[in-house]
MMTF fields as JSON, N, C-alpha, C and O atoms, coordinates in Angstrom:
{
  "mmtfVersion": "1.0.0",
  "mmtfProducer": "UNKNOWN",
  "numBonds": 363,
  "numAtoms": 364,
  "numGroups": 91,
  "numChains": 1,
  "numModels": 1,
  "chainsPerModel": [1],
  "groupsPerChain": [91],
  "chainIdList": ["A"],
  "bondAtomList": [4, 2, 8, 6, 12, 10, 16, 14, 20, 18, 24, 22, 28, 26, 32, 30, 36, 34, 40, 38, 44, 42, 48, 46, 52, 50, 56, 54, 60, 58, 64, 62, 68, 66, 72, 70, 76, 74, 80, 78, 84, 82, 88, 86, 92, 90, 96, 94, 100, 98, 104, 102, 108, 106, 112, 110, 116, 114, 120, 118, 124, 122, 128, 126, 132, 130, 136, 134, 140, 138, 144, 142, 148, 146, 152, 150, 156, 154, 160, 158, 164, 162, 168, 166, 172, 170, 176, 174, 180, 178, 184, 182, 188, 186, 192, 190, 196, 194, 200, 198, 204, 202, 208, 206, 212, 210, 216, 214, 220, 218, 224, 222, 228, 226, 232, 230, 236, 234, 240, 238, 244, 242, 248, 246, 252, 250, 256, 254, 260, 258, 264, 262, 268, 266, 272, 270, 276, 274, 280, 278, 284, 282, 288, 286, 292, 290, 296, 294, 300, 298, 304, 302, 308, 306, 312, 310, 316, 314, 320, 318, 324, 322, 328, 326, 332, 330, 336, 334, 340, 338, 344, 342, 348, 346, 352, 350, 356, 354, 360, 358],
  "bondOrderList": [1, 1, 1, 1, 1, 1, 1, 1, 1, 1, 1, 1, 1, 1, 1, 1, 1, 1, 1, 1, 1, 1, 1, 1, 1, 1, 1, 1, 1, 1, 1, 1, 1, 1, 1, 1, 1, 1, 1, 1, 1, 1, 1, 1, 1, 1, 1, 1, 1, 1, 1, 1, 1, 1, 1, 1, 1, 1, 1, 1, 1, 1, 1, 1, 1, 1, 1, 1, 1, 1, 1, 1, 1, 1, 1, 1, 1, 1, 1, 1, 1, 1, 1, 1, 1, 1, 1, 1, 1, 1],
  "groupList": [{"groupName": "UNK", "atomNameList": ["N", "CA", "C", "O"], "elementList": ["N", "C", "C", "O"], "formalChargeList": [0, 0, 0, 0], "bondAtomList": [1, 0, 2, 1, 3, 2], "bondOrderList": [1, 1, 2], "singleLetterCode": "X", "chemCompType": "L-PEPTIDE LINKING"}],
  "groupTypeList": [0, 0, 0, 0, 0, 0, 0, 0, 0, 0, 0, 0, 0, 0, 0, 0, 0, 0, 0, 0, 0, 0, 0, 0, 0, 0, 0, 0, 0, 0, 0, 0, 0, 0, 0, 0, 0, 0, 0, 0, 0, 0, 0, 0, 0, 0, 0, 0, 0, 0, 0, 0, 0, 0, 0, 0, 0, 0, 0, 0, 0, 0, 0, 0, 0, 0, 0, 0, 0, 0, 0, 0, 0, 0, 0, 0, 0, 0, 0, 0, 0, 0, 0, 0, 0, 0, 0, 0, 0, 0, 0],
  "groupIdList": [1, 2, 3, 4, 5, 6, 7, 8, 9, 10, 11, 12, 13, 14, 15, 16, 17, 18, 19, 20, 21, 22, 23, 24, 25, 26, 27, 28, 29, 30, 31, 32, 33, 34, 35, 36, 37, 38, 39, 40, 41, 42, 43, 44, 45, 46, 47, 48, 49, 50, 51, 52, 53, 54, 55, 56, 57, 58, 59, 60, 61, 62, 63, 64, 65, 66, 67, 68, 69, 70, 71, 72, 73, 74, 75, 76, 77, 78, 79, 80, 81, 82, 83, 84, 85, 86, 87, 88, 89, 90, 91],
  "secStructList": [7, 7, 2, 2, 2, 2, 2, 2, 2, 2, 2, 2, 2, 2, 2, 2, 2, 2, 2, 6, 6, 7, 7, 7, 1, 3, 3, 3, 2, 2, 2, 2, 2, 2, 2, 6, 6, 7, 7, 2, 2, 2, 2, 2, 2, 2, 2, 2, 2, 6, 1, 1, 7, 7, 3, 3, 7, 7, 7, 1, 1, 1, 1, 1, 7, 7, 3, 3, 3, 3, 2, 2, 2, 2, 2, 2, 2, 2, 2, 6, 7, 7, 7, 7, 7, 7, 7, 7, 6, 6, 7],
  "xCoordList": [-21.406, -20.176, -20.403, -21.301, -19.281, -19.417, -18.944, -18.16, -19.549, -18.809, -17.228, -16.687, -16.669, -15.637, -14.496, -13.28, -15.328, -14.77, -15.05, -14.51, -15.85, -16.591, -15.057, -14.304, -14.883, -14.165, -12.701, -12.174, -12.035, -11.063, -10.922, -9.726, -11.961, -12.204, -12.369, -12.055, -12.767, -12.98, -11.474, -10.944, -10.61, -9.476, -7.957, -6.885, -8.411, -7.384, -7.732, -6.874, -8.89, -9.221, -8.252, -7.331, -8.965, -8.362, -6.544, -5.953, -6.186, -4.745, -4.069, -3.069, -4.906, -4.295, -4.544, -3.882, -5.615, -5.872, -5.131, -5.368, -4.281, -3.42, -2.356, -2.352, -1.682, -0.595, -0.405, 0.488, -1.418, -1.234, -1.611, -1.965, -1.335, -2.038, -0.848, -0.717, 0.215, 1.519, 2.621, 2.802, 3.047, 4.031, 5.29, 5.287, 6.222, 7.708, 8.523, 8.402, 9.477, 11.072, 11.281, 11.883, 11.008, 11.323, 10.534, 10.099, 10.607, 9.626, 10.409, 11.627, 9.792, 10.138, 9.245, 8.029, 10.359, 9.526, 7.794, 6.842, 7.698, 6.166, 5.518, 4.571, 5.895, 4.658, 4.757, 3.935, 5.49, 5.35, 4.599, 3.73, 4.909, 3.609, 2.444, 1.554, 2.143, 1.04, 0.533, -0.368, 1.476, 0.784, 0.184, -0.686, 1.187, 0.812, 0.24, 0.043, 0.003, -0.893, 0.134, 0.075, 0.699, 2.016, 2.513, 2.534, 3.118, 4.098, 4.97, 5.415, 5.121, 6.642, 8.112, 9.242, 7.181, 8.826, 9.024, 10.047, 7.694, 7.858, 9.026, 9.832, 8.375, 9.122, 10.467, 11.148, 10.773, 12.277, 13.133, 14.245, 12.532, 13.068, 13.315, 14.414, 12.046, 12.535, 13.538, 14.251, 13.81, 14.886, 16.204, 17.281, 15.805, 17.735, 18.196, 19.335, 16.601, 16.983, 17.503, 18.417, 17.167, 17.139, 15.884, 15.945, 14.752, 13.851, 13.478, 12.87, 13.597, 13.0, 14.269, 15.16, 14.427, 15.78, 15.375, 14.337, 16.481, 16.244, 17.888, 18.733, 18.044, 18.957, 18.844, 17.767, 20.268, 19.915, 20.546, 21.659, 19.748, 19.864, 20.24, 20.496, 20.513, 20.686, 19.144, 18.812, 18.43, 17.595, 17.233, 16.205, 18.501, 18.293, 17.675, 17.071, 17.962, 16.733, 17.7, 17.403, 18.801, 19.878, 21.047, 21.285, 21.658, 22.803, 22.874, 23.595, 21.596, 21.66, 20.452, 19.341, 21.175, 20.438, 19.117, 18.968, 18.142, 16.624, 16.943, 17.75, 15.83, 15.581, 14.835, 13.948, 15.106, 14.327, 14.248, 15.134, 13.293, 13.081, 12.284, 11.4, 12.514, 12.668, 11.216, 10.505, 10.813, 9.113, 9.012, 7.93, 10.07, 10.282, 9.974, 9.142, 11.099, 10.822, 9.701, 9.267, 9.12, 7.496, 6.586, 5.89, 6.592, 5.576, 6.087, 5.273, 7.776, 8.215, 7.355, 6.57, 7.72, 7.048, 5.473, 4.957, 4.839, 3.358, 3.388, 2.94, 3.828, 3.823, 4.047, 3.471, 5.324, 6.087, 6.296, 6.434, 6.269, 6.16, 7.673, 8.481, 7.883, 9.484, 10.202, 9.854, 11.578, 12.872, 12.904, 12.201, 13.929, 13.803, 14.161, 15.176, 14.498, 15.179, 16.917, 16.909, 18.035, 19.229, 19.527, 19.166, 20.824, 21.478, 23.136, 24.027, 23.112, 23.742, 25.118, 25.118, 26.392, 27.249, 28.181, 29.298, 27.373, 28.518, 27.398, 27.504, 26.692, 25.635, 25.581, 24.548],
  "yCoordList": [-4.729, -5.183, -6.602, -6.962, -7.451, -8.59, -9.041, -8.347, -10.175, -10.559, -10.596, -10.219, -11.042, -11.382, -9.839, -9.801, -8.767, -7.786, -7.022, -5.917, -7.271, -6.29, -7.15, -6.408, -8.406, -8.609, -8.126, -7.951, -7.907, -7.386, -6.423, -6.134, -5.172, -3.842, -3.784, -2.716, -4.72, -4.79, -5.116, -4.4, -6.406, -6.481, -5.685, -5.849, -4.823, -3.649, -2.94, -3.027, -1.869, -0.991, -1.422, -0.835, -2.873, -3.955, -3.26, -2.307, -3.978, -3.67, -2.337, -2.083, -1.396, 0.081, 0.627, 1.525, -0.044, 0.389, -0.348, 0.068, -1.418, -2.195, -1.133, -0.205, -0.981, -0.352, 0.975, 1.199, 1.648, 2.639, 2.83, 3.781, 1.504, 1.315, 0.761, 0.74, 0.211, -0.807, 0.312, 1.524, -0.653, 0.315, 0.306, -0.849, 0.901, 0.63, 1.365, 2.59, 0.747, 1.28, 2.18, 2.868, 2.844, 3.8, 3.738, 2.864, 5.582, 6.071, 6.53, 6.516, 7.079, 7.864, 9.4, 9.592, 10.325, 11.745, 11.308, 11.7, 10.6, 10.926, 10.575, 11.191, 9.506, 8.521, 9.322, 8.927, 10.13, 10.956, 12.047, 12.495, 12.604, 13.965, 13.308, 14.086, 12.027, 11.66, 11.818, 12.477, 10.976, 11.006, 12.276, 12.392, 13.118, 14.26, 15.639, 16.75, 14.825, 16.187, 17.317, 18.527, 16.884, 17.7, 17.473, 16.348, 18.916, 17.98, 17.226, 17.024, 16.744, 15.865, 16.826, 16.817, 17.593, 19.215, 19.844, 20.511, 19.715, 20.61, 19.113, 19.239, 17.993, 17.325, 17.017, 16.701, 17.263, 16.991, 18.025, 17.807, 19.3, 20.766, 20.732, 21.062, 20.248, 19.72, 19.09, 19.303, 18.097, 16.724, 17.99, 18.311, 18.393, 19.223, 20.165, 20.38, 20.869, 22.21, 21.656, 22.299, 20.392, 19.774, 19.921, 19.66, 20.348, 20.568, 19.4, 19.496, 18.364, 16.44, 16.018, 16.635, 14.683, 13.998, 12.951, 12.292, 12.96, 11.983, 11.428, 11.872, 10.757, 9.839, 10.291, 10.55, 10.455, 9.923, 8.333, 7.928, 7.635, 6.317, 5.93, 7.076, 5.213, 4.799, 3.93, 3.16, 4.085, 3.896, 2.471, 1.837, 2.466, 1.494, 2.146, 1.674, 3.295, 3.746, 5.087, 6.176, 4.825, 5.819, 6.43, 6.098, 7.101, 7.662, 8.177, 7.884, 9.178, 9.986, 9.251, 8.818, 9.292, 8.769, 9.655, 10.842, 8.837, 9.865, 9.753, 8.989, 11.008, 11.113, 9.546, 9.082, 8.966, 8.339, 9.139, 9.935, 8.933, 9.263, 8.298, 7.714, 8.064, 6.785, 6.803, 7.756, 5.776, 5.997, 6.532, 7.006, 6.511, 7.128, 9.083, 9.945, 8.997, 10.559, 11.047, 12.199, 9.751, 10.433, 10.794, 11.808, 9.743, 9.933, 10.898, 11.77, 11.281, 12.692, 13.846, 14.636, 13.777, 14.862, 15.156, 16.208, 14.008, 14.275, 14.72, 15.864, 14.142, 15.012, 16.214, 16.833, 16.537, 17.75, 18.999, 20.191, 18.252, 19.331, 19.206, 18.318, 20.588, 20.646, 20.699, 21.214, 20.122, 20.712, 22.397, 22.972, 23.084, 24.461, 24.826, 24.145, 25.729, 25.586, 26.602, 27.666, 25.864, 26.435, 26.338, 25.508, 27.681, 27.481, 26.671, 26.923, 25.71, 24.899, 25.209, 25.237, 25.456, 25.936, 24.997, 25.317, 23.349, 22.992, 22.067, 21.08, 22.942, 23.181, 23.905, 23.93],
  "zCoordList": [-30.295, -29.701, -29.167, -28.406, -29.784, -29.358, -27.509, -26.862, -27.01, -25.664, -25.415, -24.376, -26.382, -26.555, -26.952, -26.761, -27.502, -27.509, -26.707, -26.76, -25.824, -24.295, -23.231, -22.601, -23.219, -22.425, -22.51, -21.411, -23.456, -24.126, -23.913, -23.868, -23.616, -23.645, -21.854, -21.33, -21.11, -19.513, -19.104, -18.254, -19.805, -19.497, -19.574, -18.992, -20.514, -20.781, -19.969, -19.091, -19.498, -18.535, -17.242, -16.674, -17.021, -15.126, -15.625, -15.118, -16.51, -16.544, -16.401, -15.73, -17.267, -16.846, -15.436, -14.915, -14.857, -13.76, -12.265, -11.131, -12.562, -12.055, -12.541, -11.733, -13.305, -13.598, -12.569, -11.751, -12.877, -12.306, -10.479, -9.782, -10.244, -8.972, -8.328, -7.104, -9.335, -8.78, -7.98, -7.86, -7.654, -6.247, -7.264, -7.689, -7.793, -8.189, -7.686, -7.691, -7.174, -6.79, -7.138, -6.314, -8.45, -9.124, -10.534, -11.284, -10.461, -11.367, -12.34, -12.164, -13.686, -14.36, -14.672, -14.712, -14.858, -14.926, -15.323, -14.648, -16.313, -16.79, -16.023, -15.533, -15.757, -14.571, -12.921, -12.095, -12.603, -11.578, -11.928, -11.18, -13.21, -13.513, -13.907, -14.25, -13.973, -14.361, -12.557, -12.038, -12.024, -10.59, -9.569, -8.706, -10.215, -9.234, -9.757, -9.264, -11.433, -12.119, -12.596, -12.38, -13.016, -13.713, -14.926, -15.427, -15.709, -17.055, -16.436, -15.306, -17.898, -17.803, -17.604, -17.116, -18.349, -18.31, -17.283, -17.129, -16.018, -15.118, -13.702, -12.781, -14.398, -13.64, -13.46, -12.485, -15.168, -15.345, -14.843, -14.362, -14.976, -14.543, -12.78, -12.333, -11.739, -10.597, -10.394, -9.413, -11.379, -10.419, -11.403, -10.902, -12.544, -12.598, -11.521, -11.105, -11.039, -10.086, -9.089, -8.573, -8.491, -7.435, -6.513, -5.311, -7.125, -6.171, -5.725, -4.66, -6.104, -5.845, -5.935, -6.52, -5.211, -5.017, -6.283, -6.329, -7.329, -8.948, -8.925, -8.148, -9.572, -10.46, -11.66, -12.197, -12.316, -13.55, -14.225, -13.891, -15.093, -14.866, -16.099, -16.468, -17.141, -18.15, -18.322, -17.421, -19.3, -19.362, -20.886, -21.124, -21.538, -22.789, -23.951, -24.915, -23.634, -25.133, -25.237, -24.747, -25.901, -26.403, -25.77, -24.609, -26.234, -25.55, -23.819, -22.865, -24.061, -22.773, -21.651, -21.956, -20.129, -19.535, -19.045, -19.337, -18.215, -18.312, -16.604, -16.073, -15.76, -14.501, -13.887, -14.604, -12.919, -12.365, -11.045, -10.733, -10.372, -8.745, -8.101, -8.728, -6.869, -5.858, -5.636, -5.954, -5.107, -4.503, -3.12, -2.772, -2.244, -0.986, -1.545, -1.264, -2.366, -3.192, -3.624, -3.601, -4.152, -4.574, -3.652, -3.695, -2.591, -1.116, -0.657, -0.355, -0.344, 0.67, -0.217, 0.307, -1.975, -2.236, -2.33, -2.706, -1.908, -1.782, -0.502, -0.416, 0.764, 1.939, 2.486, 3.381, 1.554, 1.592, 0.76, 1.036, -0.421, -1.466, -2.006, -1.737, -3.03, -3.06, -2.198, -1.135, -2.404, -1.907, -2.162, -2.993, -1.213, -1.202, -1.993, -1.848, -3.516, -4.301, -3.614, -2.995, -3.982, -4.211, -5.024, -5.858, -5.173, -6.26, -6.115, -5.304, -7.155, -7.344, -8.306, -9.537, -7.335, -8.261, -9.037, -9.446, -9.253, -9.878, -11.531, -12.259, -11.374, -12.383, -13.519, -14.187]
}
């Protein structure tokens, strides 16, 4: 392995590891089950039940919009856990 491909291979690591280190306004399902060790399905299934407070947002990538959830939402649910689940009658 060349220097030049060792650095390439050091600078992608720095970047994913920046990424996943950045603060954002808002998440999307994956990058919250990435965070908290979860599917993506178990996440999306929270924000429909309402167990996590989500949006749904228009996202640019087709018809139907995707879950986002807030970063306030992500920290309450690392502190707290779920919302209680109810049932939601206009669901």
């Amino acid at each position: 392995m060349t220097i030049d491909e060792r650095l390439e291979r050091i600078e992608s690591m720095l970047l994913t590891l920046v990424e996943q280190q950045t603060i954002r306004e808002w998440y999307s399902t994956d990058q919250v089950a990435q965070i908290v060790g979860k599917s993506e399905f178990t996440v999306r299934e929270w924000a429909r039940l309402g167990r996590i407070r989500a949006e749904k947002r228009r996202s640019g990538r087709g018809a139907h919009a995707s879950w986002a959830i807030s970063h306030a939402e992500l920290l309450r649910l690392q502190r707290e856990g779920l919302l209680p689940f109810q049932l939601n009658e206009g669901r």
